[in-house]
Gaussian input, Z-matrix of N, CA and C with variables (Angstrom, degrees):
# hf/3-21g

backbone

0 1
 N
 C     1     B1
 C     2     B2     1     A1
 N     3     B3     2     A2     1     D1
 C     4     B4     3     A3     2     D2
 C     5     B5     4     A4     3     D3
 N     6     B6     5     A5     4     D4
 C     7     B7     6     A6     5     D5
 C     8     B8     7     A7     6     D6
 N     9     B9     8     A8     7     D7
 C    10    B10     9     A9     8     D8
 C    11    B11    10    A10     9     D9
 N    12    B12    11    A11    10    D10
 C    13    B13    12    A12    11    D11
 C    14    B14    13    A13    12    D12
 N    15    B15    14    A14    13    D13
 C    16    B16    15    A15    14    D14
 C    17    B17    16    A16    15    D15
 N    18    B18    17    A17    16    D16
 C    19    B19    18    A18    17    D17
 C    20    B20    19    A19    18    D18
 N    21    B21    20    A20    19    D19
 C    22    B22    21    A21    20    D20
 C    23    B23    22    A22    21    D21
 N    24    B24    23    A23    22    D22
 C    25    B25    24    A24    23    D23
 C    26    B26    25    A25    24    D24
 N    27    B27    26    A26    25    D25
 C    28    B28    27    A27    26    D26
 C    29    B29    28    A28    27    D27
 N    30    B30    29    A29    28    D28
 C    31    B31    30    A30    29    D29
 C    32    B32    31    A31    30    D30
 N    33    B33    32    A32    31    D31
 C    34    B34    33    A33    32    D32
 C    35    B35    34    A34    33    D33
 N    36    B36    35    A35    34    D34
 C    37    B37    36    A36    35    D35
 C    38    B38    37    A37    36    D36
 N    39    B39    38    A38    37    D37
 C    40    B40    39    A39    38    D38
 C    41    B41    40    A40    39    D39
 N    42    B42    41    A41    40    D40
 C    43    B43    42    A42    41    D41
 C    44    B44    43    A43    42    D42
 N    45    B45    44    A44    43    D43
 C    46    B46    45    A45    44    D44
 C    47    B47    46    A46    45    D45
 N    48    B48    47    A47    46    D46
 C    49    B49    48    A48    47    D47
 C    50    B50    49    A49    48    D48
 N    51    B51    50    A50    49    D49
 C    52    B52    51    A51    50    D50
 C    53    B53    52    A52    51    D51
 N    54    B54    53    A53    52    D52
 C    55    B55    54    A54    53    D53
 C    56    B56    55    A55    54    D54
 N    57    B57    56    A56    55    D55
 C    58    B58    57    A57    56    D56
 C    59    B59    58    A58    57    D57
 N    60    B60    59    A59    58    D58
 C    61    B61    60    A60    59    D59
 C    62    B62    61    A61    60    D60
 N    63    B63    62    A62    61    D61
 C    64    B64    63    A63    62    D62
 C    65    B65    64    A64    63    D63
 N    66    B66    65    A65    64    D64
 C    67    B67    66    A66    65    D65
 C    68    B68    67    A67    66    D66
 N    69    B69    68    A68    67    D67
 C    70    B70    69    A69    68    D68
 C    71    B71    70    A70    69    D69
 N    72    B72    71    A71    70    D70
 C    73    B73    72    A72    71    D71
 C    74    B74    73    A73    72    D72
 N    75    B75    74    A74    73    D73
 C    76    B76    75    A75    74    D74
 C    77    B77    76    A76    75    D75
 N    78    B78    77    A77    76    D76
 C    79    B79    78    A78    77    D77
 C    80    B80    79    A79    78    D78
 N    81    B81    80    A80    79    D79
 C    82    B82    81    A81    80    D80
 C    83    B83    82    A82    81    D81
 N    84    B84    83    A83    82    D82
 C    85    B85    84    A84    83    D83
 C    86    B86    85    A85    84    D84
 N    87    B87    86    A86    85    D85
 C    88    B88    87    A87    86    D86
 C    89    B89    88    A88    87    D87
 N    90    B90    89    A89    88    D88
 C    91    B91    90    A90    89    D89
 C    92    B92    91    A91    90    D90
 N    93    B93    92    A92    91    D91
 C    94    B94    93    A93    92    D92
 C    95    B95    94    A94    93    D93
 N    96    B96    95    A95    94    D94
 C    97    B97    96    A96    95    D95
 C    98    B98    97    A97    96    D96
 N    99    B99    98    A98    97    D97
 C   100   B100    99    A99    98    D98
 C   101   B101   100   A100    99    D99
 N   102   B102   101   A101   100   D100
 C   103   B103   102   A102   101   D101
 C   104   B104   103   A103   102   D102
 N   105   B105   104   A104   103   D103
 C   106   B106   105   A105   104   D104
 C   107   B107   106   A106   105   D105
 N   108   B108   107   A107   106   D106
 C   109   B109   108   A108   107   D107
 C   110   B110   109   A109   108   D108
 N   111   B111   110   A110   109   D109
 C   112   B112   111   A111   110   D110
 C   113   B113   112   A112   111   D111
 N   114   B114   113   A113   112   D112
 C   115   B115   114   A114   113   D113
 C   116   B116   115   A115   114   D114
 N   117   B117   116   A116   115   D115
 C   118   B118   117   A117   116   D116
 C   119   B119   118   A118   117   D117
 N   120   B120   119   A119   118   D118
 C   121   B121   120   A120   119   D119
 C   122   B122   121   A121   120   D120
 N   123   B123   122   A122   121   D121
 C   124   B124   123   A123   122   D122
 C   125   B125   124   A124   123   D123
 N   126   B126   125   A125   124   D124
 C   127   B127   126   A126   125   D125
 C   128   B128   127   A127   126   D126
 N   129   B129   128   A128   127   D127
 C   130   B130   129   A129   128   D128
 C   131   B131   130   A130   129   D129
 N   132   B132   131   A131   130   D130
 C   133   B133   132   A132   131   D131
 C   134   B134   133   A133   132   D132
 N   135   B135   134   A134   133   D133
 C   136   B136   135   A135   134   D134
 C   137   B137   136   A136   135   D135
 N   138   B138   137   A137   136   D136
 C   139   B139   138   A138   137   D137
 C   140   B140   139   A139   138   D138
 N   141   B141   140   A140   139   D139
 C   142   B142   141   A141   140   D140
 C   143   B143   142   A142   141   D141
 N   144   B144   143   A143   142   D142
 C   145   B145   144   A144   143   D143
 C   146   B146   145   A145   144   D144
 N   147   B147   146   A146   145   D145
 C   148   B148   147   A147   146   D146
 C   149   B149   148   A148   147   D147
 N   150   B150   149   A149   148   D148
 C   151   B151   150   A150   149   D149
 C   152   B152   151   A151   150   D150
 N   153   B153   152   A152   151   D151
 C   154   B154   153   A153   152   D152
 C   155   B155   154   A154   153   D153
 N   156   B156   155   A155   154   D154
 C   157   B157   156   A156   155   D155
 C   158   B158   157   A157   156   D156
 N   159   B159   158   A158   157   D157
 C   160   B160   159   A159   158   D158
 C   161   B161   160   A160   159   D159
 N   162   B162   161   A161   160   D160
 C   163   B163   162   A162   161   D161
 C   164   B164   163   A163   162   D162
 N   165   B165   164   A164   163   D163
 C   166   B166   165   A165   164   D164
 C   167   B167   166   A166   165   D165
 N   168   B168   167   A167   166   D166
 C   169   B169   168   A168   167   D167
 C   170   B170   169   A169   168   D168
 N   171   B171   170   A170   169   D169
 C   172   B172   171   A171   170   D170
 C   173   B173   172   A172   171   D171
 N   174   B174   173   A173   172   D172
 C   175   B175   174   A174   173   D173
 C   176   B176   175   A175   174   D174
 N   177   B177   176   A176   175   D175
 C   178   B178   177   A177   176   D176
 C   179   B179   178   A178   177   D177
 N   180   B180   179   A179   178   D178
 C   181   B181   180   A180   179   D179
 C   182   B182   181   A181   180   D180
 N   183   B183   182   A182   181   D181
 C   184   B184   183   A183   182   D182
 C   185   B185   184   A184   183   D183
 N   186   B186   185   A185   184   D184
 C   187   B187   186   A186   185   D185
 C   188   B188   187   A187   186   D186
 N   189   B189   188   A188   187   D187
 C   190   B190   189   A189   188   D188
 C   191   B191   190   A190   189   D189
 N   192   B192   191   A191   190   D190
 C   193   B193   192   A192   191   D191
 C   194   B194   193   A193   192   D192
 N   195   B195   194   A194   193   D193
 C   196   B196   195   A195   194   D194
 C   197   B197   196   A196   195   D195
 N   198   B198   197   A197   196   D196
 C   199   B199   198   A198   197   D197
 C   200   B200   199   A199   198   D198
 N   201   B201   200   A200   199   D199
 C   202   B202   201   A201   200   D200
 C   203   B203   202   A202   201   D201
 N   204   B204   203   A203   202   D202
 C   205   B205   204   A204   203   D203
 C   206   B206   205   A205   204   D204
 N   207   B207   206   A206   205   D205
 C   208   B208   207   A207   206   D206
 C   209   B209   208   A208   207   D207
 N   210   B210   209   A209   208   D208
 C   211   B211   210   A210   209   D209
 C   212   B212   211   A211   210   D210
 N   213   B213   212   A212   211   D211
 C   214   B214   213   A213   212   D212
 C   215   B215   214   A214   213   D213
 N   216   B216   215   A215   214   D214
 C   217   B217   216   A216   215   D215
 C   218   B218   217   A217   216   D216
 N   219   B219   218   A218   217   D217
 C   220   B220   219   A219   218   D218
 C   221   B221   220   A220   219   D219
 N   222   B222   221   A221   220   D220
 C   223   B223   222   A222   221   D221
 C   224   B224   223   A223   222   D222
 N   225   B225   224   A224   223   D223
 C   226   B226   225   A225   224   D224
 C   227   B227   226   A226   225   D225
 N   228   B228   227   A227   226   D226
 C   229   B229   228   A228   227   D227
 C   230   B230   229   A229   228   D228
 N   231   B231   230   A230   229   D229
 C   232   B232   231   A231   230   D230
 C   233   B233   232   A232   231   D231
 N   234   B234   233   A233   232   D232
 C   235   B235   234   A234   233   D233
 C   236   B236   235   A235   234   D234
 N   237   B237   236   A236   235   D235
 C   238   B238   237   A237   236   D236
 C   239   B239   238   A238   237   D237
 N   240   B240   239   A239   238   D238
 C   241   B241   240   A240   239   D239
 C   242   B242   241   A241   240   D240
 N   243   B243   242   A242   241   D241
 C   244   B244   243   A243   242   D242
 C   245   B245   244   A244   243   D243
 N   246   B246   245   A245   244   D244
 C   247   B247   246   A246   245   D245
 C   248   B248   247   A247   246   D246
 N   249   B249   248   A248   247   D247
 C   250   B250   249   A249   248   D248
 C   251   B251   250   A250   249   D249
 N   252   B252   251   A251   250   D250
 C   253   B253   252   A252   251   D251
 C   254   B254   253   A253   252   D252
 N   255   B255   254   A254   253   D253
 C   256   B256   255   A255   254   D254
 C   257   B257   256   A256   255   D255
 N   258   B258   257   A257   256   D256
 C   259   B259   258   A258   257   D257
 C   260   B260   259   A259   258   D258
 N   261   B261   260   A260   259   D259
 C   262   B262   261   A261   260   D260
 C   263   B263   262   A262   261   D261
 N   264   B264   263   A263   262   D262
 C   265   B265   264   A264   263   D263
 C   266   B266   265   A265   264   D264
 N   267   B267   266   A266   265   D265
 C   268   B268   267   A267   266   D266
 C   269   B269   268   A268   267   D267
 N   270   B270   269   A269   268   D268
 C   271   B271   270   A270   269   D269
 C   272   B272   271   A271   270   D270
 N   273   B273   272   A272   271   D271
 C   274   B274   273   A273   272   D272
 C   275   B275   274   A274   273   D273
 N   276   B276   275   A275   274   D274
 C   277   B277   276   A276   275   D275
 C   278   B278   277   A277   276   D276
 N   279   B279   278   A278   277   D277
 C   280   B280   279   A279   278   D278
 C   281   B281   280   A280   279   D279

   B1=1.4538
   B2=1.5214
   B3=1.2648
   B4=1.7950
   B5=1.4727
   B6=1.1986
   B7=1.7133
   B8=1.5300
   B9=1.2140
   B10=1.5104
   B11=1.4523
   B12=1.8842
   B13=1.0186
   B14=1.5056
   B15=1.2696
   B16=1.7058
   B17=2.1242
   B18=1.9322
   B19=1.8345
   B20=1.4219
   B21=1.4184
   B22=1.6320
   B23=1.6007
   B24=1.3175
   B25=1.6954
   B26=1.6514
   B27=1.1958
   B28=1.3206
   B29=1.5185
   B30=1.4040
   B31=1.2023
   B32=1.5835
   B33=0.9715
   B34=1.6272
   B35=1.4679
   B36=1.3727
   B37=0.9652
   B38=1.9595
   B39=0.7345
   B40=1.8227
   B41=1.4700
   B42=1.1128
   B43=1.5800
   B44=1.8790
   B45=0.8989
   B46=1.2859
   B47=1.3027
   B48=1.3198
   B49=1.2270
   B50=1.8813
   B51=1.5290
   B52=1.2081
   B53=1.8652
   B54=1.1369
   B55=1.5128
   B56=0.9565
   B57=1.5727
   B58=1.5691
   B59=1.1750
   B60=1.5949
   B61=1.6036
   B62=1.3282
   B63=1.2089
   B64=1.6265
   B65=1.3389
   B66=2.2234
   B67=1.6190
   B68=1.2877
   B69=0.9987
   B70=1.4712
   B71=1.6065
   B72=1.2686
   B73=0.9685
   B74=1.5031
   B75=1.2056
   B76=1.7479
   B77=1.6011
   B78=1.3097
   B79=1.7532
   B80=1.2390
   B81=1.0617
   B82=1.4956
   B83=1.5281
   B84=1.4156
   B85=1.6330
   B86=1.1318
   B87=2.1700
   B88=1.3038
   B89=1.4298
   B90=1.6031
   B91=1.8856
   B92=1.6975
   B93=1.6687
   B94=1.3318
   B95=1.2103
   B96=1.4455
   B97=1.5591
   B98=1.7752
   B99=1.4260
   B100=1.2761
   B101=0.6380
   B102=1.8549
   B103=1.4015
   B104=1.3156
   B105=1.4514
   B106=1.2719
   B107=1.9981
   B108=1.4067
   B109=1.2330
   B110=1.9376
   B111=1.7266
   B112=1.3364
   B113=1.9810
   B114=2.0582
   B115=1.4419
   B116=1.8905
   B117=1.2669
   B118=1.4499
   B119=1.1826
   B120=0.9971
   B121=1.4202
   B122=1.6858
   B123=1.4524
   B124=1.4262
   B125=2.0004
   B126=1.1138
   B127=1.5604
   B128=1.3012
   B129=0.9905
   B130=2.0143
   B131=1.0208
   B132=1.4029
   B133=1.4885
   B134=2.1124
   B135=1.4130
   B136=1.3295
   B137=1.5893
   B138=1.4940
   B139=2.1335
   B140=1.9762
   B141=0.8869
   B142=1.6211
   B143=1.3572
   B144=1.4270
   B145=1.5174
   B146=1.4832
   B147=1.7044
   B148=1.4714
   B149=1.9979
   B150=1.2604
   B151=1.6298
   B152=1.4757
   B153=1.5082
   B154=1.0243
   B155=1.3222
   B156=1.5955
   B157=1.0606
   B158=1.7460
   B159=1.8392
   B160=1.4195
   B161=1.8886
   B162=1.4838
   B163=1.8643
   B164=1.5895
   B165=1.2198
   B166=1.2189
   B167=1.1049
   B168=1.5833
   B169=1.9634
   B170=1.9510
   B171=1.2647
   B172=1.4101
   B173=1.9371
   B174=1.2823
   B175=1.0853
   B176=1.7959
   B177=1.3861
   B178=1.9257
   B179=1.2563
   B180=1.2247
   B181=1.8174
   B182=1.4390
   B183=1.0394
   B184=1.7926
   B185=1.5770
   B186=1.4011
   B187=1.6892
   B188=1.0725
   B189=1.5109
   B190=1.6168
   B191=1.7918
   B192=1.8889
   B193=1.6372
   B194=1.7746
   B195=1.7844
   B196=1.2996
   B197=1.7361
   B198=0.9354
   B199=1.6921
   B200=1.7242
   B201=1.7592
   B202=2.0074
   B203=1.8653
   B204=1.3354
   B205=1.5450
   B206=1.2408
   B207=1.4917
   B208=2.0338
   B209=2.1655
   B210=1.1233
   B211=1.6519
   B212=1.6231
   B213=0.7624
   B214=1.6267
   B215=1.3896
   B216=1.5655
   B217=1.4696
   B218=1.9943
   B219=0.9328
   B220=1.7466
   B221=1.3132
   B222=1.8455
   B223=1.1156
   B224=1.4797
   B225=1.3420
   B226=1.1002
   B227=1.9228
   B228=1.5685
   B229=2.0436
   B230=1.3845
   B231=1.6357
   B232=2.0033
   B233=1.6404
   B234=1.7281
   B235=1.2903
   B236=1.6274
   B237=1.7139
   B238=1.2463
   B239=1.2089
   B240=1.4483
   B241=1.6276
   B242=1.8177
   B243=1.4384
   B244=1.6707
   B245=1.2985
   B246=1.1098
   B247=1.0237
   B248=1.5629
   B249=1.4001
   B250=1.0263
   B251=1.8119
   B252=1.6000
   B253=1.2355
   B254=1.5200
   B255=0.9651
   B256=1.6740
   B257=1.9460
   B258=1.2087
   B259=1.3994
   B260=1.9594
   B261=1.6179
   B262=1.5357
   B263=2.1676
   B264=1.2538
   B265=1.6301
   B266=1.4100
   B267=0.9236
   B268=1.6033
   B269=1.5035
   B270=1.0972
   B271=1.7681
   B272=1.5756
   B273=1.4074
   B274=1.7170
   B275=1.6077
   B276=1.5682
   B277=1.3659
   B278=1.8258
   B279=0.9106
   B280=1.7229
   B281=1.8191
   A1=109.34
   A2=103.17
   A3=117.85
   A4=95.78
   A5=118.98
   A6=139.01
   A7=115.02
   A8=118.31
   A9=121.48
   A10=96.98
   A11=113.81
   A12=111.49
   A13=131.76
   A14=103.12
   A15=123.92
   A16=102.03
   A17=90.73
   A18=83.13
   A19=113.23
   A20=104.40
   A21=111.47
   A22=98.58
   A23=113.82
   A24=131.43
   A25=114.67
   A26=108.31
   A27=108.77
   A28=114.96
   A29=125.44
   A30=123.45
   A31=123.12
   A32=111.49
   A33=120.30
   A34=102.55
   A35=125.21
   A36=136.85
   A37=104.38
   A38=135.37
   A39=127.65
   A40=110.28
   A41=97.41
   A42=113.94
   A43=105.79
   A44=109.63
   A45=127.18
   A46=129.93
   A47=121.59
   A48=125.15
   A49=120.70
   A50=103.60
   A51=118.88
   A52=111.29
   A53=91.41
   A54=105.10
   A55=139.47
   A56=123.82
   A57=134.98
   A58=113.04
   A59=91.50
   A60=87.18
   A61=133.98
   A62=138.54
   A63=143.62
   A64=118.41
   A65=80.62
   A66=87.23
   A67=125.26
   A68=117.05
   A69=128.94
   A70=119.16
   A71=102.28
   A72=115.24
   A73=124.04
   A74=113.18
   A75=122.43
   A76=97.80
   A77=94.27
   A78=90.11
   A79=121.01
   A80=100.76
   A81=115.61
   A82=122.09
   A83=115.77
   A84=99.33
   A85=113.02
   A86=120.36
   A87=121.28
   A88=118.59
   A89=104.01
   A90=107.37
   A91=125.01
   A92=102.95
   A93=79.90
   A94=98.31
   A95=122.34
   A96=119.78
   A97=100.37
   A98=131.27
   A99=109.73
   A100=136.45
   A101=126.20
   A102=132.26
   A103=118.18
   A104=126.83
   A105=138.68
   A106=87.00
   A107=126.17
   A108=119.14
   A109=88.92
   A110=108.80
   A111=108.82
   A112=81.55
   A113=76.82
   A114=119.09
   A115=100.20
   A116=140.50
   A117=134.17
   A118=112.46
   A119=145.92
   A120=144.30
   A121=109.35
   A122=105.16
   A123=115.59
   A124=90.60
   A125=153.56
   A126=113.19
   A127=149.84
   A128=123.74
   A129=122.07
   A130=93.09
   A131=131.06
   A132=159.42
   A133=97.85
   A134=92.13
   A135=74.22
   A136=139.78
   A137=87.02
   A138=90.90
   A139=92.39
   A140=89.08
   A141=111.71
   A142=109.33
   A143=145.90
   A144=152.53
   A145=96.24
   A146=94.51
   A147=95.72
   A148=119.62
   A149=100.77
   A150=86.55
   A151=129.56
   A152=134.94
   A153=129.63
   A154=95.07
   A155=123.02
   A156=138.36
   A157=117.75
   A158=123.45
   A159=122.17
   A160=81.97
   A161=67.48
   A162=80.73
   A163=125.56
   A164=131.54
   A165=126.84
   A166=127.61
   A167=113.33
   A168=134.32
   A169=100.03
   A170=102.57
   A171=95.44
   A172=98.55
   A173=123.61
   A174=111.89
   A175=87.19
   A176=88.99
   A177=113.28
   A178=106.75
   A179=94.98
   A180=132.84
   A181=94.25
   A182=113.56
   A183=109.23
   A184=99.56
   A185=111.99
   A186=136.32
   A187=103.82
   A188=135.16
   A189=145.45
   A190=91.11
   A191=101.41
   A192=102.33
   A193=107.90
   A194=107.77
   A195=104.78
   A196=96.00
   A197=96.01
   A198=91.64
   A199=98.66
   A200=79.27
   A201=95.84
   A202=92.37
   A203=104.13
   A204=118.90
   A205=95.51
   A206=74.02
   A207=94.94
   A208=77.98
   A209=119.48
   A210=114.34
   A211=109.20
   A212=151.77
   A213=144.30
   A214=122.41
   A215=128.31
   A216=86.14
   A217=96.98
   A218=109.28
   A219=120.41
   A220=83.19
   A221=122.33
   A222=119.81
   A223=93.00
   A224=138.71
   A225=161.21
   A226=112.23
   A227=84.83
   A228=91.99
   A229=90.45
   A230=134.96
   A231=127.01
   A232=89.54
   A233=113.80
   A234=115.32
   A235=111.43
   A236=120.68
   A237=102.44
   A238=125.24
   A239=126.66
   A240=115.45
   A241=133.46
   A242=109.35
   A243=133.15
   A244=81.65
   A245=147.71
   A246=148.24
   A247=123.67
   A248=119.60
   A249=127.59
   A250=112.04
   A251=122.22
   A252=95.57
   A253=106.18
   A254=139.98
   A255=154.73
   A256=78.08
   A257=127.56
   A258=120.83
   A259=117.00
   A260=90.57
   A261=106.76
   A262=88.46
   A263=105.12
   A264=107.57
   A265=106.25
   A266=130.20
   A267=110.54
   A268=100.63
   A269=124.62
   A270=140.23
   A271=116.41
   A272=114.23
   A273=106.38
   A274=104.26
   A275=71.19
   A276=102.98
   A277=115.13
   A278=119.44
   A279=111.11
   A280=129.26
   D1=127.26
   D2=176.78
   D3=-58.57
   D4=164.35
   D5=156.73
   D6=-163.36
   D7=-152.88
   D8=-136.88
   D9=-87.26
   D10=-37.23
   D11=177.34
   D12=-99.21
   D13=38.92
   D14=164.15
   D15=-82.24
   D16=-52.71
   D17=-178.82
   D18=-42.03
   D19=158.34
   D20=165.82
   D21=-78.72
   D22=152.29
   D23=169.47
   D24=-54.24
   D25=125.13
   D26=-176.90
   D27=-119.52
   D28=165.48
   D29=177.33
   D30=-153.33
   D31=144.86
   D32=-156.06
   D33=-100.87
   D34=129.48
   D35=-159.49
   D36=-124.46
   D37=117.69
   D38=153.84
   D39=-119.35
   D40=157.09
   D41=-169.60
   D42=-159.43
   D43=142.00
   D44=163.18
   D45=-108.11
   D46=96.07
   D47=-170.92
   D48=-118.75
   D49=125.10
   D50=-169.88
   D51=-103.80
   D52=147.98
   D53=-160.94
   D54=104.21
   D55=-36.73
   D56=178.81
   D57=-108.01
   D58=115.87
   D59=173.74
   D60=-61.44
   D61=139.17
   D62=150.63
   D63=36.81
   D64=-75.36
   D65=-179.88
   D66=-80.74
   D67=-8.91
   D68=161.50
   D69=-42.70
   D70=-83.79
   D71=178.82
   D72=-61.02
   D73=-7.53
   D74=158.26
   D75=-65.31
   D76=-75.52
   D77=165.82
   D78=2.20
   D79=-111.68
   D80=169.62
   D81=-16.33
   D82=-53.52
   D83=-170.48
   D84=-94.64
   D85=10.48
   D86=157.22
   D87=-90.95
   D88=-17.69
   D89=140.26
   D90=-39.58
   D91=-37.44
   D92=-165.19
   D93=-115.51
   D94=48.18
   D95=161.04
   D96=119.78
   D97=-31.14
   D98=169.91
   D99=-52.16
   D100=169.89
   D101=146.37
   D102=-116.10
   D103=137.06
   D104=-148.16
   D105=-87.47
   D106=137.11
   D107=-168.15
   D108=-136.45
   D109=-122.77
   D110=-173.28
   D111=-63.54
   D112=172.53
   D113=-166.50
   D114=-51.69
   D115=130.47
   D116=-151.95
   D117=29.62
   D118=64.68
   D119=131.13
   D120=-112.62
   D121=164.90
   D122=-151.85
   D123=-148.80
   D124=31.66
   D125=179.33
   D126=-49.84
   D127=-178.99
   D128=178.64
   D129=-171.07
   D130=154.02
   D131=117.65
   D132=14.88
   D133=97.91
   D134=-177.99
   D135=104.73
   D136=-25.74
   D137=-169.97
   D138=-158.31
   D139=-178.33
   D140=-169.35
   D141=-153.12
   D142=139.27
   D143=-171.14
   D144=-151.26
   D145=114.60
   D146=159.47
   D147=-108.62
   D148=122.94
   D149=174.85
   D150=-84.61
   D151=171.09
   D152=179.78
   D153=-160.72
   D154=117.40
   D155=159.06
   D156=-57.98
   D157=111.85
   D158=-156.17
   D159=-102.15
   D160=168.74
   D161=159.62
   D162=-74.32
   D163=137.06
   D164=-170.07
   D165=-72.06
   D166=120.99
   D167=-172.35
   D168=-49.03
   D169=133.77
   D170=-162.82
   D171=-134.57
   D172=128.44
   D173=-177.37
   D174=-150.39
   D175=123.94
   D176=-171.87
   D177=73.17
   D178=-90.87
   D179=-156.06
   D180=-126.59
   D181=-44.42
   D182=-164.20
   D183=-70.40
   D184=133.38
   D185=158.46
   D186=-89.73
   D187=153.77
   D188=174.33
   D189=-162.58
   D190=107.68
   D191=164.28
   D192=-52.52
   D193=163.40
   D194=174.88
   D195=-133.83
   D196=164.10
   D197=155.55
   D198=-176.13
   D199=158.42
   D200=-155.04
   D201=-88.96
   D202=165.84
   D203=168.15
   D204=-153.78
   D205=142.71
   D206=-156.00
   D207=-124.40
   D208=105.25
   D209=-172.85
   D210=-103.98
   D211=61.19
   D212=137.30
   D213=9.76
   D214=79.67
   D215=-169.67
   D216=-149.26
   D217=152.71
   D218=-176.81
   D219=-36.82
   D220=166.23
   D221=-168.02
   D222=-116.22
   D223=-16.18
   D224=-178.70
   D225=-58.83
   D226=-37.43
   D227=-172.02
   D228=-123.83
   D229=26.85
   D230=-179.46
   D231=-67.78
   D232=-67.35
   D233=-140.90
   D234=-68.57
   D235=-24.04
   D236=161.50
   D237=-105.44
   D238=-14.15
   D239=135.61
   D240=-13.29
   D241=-31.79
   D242=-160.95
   D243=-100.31
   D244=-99.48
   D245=149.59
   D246=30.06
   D247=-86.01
   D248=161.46
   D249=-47.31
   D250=-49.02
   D251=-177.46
   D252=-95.42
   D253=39.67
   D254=174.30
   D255=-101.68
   D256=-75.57
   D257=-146.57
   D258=-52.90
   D259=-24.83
   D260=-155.99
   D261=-96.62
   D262=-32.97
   D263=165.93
   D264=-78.58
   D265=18.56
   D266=-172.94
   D267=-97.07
   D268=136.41
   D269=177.63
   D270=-129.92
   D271=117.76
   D272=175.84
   D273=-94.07
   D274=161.76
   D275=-156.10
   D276=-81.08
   D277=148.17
   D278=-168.29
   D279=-87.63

């Protein structure tokens, strides 16, 4: 009989990320192998991403959209998974 410790180890990831929009960042993690399923959700081989559009980070005058990622993912493929979507989020600075 299978049980809990047959799964591979998983680990839950959140992040808050400002600047990219939504659809963007769906983008992206159907770049890296998802398929876009219910309304913010994202799967892949391995992991699950749910999105959530936040209220927008606000400093003065300046607006910046946010949106949350809630990442699910084998613990085996997190650190270059991060990686890969660190490269495709990466934005310089002005």
């Amino acid at each position: 009989m299978s049980g809990a410790s047959d799964r591979p180890a998983r680990r839950t990831i959140v992040r808050e990320i400002r600047g990219i929009p939504l659809f963007l960042l769906r983008e992206y993690l159907e770049e890296l192998g998802g398929t876009s399923g219910v309304e913010g959700r994202v799967e892949g081989p391995g992991w699950r991403a749910d999105l959530e559009r936040m209220e927008p980070f606000r400093i003065g005058s300046l607006v910046v959209g946010q949106t949350r990622l809630t990442l699910e993912i084998e613990e085996s493929q997190a650190d270059e998974f991060l990686e890969r979507l660190e490269l495709k989020t990466l934005r310089a600075g002005a």
